[in-house]
N, C-alpha and C positions, 0 to 999 in steps of 0.2 A: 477394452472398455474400462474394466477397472484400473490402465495404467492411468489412463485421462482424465478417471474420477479423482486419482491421487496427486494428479499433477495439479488441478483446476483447486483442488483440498489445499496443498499445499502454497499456493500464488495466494489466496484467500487467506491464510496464516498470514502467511510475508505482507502482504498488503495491510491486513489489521495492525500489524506488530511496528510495520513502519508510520502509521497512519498515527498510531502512540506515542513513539520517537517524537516525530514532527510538532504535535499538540505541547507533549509536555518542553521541545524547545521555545515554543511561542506560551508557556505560561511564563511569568513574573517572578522571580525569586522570590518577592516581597508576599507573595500570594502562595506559596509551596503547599500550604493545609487546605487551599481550598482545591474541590473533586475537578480531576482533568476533564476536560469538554473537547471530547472530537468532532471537529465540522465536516463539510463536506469536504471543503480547500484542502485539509490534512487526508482525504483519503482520494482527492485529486491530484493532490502532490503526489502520492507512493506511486500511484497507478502512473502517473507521468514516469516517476522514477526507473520504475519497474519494467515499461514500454521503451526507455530511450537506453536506459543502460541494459536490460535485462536479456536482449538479443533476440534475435528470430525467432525461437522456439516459444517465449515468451510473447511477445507480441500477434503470435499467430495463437495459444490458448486463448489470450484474451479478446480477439478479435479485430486487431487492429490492421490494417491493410500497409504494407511498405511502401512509401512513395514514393 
């Protein structure tokens, strides 16, 4: 049980971390000082990410079914 907490711990990391990524590539140069806004899209995108690249083991934490 505790490996499952650490694995779900850690997707939850990588998801936020990429979700960051994402945001701060769709800010604006011209805008650098103003505070990043992470949407929903930026933490649909990881989780997409995470689900197509991330492989079986990942997509079955997360819940997603193989079709």
């Amino acid at each position: 049980m505790k490996d499952a907490f650490k694995l779900v711990s850690w997707l939850s990391i990588i998801t936020v971390k990429r979700s960051i990524i994402i945001a701060a590539e769709r800010v604006d140069a011209d805008h650098a000082e103003s505070p990043l806004d992470l949407t929903d899209q930026d933490f649909d995108q990881a989780i997409h990410e995470l689900v197509v690249f991330g492989g079986t083991l990942t997509s079955n934490v997360l819940g997603f079914v193989e079709g």
